[in-house]
MARNUMI-841277 format. One record per atom (N, C-alpha, C): y negated, x negated, z negated. Coordinates in steps of 0.2 Angstrom, whole numbers, plus 5000, padded with zeros to 4 digits. Layout:
YXZ;...
END
This chain:
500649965000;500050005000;499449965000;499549904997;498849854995;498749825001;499249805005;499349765012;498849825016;499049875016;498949935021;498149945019;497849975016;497249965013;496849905016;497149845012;496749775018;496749785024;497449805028;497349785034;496749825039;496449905035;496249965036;495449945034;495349885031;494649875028;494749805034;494949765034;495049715039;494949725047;495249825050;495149815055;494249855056;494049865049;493349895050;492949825052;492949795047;492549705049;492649675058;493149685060;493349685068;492749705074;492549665076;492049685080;492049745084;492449795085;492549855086;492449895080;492749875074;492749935070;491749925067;491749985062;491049995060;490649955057;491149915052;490749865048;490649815054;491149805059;491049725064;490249755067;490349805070;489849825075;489149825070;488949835065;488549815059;488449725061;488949685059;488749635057;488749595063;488749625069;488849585078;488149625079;487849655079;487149695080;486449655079;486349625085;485649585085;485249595078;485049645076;484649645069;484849625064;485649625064;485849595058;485749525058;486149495064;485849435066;485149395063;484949435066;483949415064;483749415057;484049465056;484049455047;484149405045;484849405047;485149365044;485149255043;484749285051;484449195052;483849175048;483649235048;482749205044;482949215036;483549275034;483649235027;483749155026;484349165031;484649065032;484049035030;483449035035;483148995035;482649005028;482449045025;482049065019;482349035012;483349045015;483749015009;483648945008;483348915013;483448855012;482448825007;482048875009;481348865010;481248905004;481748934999;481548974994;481448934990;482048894988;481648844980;480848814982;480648794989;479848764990;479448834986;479748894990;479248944988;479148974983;479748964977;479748994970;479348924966;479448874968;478948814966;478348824968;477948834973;477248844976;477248894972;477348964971;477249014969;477149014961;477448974956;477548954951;477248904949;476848864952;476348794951;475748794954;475848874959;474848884961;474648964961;475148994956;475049054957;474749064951;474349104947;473649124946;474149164940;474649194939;475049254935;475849204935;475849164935;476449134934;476649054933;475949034930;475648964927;476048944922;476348864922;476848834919;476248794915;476548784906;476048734901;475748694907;476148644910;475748584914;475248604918;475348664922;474948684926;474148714921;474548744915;473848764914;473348684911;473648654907;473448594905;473048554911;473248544916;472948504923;472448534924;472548614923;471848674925;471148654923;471548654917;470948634909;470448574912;471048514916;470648464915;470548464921;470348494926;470148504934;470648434936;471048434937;471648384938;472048424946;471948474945;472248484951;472048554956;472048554960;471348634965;471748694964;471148724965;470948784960;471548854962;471748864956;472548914955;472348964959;471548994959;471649054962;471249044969;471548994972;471348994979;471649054983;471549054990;471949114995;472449104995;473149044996;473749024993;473949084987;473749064982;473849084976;473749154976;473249184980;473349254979;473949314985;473749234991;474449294994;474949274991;475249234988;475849234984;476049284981;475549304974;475449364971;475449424974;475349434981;475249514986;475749544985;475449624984;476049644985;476649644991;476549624996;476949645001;477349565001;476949504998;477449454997;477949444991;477849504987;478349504982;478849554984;478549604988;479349664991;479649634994;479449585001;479849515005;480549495000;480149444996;480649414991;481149454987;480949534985;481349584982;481949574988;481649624996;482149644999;482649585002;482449515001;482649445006;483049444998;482949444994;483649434987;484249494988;483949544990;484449604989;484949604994;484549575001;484949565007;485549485006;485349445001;485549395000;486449424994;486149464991;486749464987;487049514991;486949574996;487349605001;487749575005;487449515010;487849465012;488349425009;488149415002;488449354999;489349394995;488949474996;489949524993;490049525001;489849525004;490049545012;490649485013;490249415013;490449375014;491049365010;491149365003;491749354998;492249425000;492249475001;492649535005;493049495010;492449475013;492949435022;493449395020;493049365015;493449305014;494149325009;494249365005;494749385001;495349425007;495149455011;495449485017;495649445020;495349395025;495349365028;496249325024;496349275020;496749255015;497249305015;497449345017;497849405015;498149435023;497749465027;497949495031;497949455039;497349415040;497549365047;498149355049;498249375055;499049355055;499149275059;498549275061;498549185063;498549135059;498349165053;498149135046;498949135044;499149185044;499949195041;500349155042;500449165051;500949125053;500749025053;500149005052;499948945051;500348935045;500248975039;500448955034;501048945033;501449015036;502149005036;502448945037;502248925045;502548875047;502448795042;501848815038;501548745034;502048765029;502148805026;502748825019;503448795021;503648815028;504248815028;504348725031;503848695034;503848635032;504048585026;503448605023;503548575015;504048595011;504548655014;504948665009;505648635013;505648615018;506148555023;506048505018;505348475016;505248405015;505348425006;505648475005;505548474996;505048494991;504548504995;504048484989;503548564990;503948594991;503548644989;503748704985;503448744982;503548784976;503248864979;503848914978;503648994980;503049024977;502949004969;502549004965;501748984970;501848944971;501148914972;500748944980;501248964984;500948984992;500249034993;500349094987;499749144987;499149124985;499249074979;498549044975;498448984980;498748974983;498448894988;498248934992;498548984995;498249015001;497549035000;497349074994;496949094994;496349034991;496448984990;495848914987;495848884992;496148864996;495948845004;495448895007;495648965006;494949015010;494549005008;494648995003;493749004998;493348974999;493648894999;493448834998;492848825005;493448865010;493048845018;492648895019;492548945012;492449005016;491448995014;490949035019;490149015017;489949035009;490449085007;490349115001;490249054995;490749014996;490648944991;490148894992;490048894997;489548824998;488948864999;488648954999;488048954997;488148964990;488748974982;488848974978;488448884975;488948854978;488948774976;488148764977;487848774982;487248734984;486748784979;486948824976;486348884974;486348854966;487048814963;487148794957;486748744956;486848714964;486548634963;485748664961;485348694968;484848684967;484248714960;484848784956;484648784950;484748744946;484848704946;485148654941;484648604941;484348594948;483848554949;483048554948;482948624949;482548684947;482348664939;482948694935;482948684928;482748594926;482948554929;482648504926;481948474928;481748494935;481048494934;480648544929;480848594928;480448634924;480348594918;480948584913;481148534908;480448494910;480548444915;479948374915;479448414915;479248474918;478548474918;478448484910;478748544908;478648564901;478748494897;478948444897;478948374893;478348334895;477948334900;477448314904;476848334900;476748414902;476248454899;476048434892;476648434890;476648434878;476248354878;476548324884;476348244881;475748244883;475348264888;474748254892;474248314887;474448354885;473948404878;474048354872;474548284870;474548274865;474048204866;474248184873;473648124875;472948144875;472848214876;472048234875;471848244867;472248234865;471948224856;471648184852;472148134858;471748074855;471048044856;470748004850;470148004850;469847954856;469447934858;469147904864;469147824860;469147784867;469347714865;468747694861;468047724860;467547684858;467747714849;467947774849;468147774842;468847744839;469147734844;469947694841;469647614841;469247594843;468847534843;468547524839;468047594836;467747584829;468247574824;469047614823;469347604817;469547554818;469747534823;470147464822;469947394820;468947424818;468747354817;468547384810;468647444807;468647434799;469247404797;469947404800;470447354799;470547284801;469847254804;470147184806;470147144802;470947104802;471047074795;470446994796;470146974802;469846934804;469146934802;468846904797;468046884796;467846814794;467246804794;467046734788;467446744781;467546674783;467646634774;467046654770;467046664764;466546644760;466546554756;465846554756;465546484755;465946434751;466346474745;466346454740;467346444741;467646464747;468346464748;468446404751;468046354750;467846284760;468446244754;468446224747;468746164744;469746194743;469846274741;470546294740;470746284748;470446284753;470646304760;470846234764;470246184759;470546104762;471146074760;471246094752;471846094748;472346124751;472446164752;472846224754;473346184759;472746194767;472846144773;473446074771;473146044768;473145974767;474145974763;474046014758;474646034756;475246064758;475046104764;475546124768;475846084773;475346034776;475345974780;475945934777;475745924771;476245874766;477145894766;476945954762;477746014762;478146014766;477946004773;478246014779;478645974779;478745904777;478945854776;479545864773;479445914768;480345924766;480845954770;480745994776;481046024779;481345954783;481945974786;482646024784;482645964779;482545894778;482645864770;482145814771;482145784764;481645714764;482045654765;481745604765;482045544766;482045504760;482445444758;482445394753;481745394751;481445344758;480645314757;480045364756;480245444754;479645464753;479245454747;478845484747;478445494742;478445564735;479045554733;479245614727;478745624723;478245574722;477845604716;477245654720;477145624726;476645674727;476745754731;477445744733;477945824734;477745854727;477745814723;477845854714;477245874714;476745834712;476245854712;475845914714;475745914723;475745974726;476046024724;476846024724;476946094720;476746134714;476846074711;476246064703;475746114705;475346084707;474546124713;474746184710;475146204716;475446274718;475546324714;475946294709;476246304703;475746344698;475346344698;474646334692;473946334695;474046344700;473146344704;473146444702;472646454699;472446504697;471546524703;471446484708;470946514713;471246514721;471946544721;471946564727;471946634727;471546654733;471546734732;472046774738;472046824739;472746834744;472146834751;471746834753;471646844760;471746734761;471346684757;471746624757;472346614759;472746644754;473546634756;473646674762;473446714763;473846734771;473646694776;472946684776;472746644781;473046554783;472946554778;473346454777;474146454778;474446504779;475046534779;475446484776;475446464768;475546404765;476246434762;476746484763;476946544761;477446514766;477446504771;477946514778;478246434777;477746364774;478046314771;478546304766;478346354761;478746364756;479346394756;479246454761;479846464763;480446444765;480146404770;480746354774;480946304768;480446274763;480546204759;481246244756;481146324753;481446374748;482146374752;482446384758;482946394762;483146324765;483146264762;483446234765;484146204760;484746164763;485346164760;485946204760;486346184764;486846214766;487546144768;488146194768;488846144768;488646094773;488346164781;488246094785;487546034785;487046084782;486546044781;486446034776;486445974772;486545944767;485745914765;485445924759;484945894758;485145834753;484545794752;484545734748;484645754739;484945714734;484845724728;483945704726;483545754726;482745754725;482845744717;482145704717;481845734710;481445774710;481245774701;480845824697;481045894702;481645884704;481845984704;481746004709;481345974714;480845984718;481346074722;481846064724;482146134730;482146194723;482346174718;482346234714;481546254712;481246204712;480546224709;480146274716;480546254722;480146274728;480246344729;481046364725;481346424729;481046484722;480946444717;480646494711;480046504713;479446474717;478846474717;478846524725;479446524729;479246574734;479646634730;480046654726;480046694725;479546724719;479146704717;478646714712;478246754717;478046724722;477446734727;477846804729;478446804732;478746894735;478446924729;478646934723;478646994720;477846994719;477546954719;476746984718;476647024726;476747004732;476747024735;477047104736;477747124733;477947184732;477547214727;477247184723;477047244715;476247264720;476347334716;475647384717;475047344715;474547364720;473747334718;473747274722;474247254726;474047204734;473547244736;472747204738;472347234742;472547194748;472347254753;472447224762;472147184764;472147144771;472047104771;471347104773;470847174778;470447184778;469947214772;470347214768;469847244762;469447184758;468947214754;468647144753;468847114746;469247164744;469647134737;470047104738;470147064744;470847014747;470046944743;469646954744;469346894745;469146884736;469346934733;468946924726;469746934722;470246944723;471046954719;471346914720;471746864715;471946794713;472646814713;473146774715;473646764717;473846734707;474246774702;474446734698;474846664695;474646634694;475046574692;475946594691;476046514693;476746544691;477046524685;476546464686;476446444679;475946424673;475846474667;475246474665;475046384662;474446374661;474246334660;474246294654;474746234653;475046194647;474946144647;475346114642;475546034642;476046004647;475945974652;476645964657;477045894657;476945874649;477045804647;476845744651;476945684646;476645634648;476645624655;476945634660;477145584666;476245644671;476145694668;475645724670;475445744668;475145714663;474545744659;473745714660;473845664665;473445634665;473045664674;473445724675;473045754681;473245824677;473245844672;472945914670;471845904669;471945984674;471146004674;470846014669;470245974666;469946004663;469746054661;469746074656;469546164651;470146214653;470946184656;471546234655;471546244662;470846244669;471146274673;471646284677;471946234677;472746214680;472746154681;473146114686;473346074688;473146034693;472645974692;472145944697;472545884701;472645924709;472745864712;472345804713;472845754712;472445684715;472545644720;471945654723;472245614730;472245534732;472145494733;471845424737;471345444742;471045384740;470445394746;470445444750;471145384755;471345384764;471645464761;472045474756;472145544758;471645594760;471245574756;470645624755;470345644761;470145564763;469945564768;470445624777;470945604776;471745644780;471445714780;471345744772;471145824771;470645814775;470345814773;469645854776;469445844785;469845784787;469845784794;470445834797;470945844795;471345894796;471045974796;470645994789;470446034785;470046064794;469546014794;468846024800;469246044806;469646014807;469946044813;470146104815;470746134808;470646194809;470546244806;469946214804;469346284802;469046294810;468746244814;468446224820;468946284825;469546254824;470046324828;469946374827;470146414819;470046474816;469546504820;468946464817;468246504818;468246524825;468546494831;468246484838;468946584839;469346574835;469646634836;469646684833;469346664828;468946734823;468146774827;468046724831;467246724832;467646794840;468046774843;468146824848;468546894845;468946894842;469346934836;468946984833;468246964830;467847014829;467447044834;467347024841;467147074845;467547104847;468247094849;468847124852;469347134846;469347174841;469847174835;470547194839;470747164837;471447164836;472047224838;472447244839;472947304840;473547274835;473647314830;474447274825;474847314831;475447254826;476047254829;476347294828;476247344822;476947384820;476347434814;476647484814;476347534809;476947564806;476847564799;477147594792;476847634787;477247674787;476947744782;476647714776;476147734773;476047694766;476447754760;476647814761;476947834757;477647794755;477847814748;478447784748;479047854748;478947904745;479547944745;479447974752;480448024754;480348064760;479748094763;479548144756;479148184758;478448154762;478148114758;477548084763;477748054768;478348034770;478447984774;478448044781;478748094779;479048154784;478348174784;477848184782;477048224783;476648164788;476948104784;476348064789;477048054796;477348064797;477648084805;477348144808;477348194802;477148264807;476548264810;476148214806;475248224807;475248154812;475848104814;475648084819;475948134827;476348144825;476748194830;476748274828;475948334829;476148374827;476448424831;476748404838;477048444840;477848454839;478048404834;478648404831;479148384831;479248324838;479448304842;479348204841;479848194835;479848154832;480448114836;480448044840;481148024843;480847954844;481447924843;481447854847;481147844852;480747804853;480547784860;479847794863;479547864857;478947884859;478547834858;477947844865;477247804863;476947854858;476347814855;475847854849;475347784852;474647834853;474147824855;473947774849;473647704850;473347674845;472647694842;472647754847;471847784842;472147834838;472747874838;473047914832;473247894826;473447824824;473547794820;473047734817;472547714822;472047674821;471547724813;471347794812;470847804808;471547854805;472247854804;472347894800;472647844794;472347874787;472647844781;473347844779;473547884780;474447874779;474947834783;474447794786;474847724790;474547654789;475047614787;474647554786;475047494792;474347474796;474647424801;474647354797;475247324802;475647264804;475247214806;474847174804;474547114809;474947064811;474747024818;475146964819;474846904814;475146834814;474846804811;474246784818;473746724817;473146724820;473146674826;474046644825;474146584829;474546624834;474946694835;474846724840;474546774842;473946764840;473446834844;473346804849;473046854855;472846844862;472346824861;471946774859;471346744861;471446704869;470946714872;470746664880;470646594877;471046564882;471346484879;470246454882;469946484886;469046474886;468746494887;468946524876;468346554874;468046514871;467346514868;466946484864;466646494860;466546494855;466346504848;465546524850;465246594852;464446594851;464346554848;463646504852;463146464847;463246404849;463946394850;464346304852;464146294855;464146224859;464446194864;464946174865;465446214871;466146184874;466346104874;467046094870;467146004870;466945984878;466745924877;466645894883;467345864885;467545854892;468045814893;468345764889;467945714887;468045654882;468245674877;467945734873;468145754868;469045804867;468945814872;469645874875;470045814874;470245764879;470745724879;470745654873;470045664870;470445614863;470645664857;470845734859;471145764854;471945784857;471845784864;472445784866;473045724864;472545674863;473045614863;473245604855;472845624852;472845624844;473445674842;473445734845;474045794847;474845754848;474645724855;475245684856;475545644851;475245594847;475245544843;475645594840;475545634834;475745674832;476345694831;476545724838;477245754841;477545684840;477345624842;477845584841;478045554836;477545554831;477845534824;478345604822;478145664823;478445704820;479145714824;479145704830;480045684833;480345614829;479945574827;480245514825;480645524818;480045564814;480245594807;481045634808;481045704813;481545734813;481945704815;482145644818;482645624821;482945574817;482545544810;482945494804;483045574798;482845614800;483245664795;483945694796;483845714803;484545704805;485045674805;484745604806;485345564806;485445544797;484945564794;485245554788;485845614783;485545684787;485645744786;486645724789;486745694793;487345674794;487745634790;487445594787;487745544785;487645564776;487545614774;487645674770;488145694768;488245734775;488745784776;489445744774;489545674780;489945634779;490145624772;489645604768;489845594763;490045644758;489945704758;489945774755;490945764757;490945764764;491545784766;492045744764;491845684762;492445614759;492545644753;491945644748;492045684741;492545744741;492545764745;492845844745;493845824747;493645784750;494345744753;494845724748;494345664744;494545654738;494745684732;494645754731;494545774725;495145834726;495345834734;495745864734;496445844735;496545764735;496945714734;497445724727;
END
């Protein structure tokens, strides 16, 4: 009965029968080509219609409106769009679209079933592959019919209709991600105000007059310290490593914008880290790695404890960095460089040392200054921004108020004039030695080294680099013959 039924709907499809005579009829035809062609012109058309039409404005559209970024919505375009008689088009050209499209899956479900060309093709293909074995009773109806489909138009205007909504939706997505970002880029404040904030935070000004004697000290002391990295040598000079720590130890006028700037912190460091199985330091005196690694960690925890002013504020230049060791008796072998009236522990230099500080000292102040001097017209941009709150809660408020369309994720920019004037973020500075200064700029007021002066500093530079390769390369070799020795002990003791 099912077969009979098909066969009776199949001979109506038949260019004689009633539906053939319908679907062979010049005006179906016509139709039908200028749907074709329209199918292919409609995603331009729902896009044009949806990006210049006047009643069917996407975020991004209206955003570009706002900001005459793109020609004007209600031109003559945008209103035929909206006409009535180009919206009953699109009504009747989708109605005739889904009429064709069951027309089309009919033929095709038929077609699959009652063709006898079809039939006998397959026959023949069945009873082949069931000579060669490998075919199954079960499977002939559903392959029959997945092969129609597959070739039949009903599927590939199916496939092409997924693709191109699928394609559709993610432009929409990007505009709609476009627009939020471009509404959220007009919030932000104009460069001449993100300029202003940035230079109430520059951590870059003059010294005060009275900082020129800690900053020569300072200099001159970290120049020396260097010296124990990665170790010191037989021939050094231990008492005046001592001493300088001493300094360190119990200098009661260094204030925190000093220590950051002299980066005297980053010597101590390394001095504090060095010694390991395979890098082996020297048996030091007076304590020297132990004293070095309690005095950088002395210096961390004042750095962590509340009431550190920043480096742009001016209580960096009045707030003293505490001792780490208050001021006493440091028995006989030093008593004779304790400061008078208690206030700590008075370095003593030679001459020629003296003389070493203060031409080291000049030098780079001489540098500082030429890069502080361009630094305060062009402040700075930090590296990195952090909440100043400490629990979730503030931490989650100062996200929402830098993002308040709520859309907090890895990878976003944030405008440095959003974060530049807001209080719930404290920025990151580089240190001063890599900020982007122009290698010739010059300190307003100066005049540029001359040649002569340029290359007898360059040669002075050079000299430098080669004592200092000459230093690392007996530390090494000593730093080996350490190891060596560490390694025979170990050998022995496991004899």
């Amino acid at each position: 009965m099912v077969v009979w039924i098909f066969r009776a709907v199949r001979k109506s499809l038949e260019d004689d029968g009633l539906i053939g005579r319908v679907t062979e009829s010049t005006a179906y035809r016509t139709i039908s080509s200028f749907r074709h062609i329209l199918f292919i012109l409609q995603p331009l058309l729902w896009g044009v219609e949806k990006y210049f039409g006047k009643y069917a404005m996407s975020p991004i559209d209206r955003v570009l409106f706002e900001m005459n970024l793109d020609p004007d919505m209600h031109s003559p375009l945008g209103e035929a769009l909206m006409s009535p008689v180009v919206q009953m088009v699109n009504q009747f050209l989708l109605g005739w679209f889904l009429f064709d499209l069951a027309l089309d899956m009919l033929y095709s479900a038929l077609e699959s079933f009652t063709l006898e060309e079809h039939e006998k093709a397959q026959r023949q293909y069945d009873k082949e592959r069931k000579e060669l074995g490998d075919v199954d009773e079960k499977d002939k109806a559903p392959t029959n019919l997945i092969i129609s489909l597959t070739e039949s138009r009903m599927f590939k205007y199916v496939f092409w209709g997924v693709v191109i909504s699928s394609l559709l939706s993610m432009l929409n997505a990007a505009g709609t991600a476009i627009s939020d970002e471009i509404a959220y880029m007009r919030d932000t404040p104009s460069p001449e105000t993100t300029k202003a904030n940035l230079a109430k935070i520059n951590p870059y000004r003059d010294f005060l007059p009275e900082q020129d004697p800690i900053l020569r000290d300072l200099i001159y002391v970290k120049h020396v310290l260097r010296q124990l990295t990665p170790t010191t040598l037989p021939e050094d000079d231990y008492q005046l490593f001592s001493d300088m720590i001493r300094s360190l130890e119990t200098r009661t006028d260094i204030c925190w914008r000093v220590w950051e700037e002299t980066e005297i912190r980053q010597t101590i460091l390394a001095a504090a880290n060095r010694g390991s199985a395979s890098k082996p330091i020297a048996d030091e005196p007076f304590s020297l790695h132990k004293r070095v690694k309690a005095l950088h960690s002395h210096w961390s925890d004042l750095e962590r404890a509340p009431g550190k002013p920043e480096r742009w504020e001016d209580a960096s230049d009045t707030t003293f960095l505490a001792p780490l060791i208050a001021t006493h008796s440091f028995g006989e072998a030093e008593a004779g460089n304790k400061a008078a009236g208690g206030s700590g522990f008075k370095l003593a230099l030679t001459p020629e040392q003296e003389a070493d500080a203060t031409k080291r000292y000049q030098k780079w102040r001489r540098d500082r200054d030429r890069k502080v001097s361009y630094l305060k017209l062009h402040p700075p941009a930090p590296m990195a921004w952090v909440p100043l709150a400490k629990s979730d809660t503030g931490i989650r408020n100062a996200w929402d108020n830098a993002f308040p369309d709520g859309r907090v994720q890895a990878g976003r920019s944030v405008p440095m004039g959003k974060l530049a004037g807001d209080q719930q973020w404290k920025p990151i500075f580089r240190s001063l030695l890599t900020e982007n200064v122009p290698w010739g700029w010059v300190t307003p007021g100066e005049e540029p080294q001359s040649p002569e002066e340029s290359k007898a500093e360059l040669d002075e530079l050079l000299a430098e680099s080669d004592l200092a390769e000459e230093r690392r390369t007996k530390q090494n070799e000593y730093i080996a013959q350490l190891k060596k020795e560490a390694d025979e002990r170990k050998q022995k003791s496991e004899l």
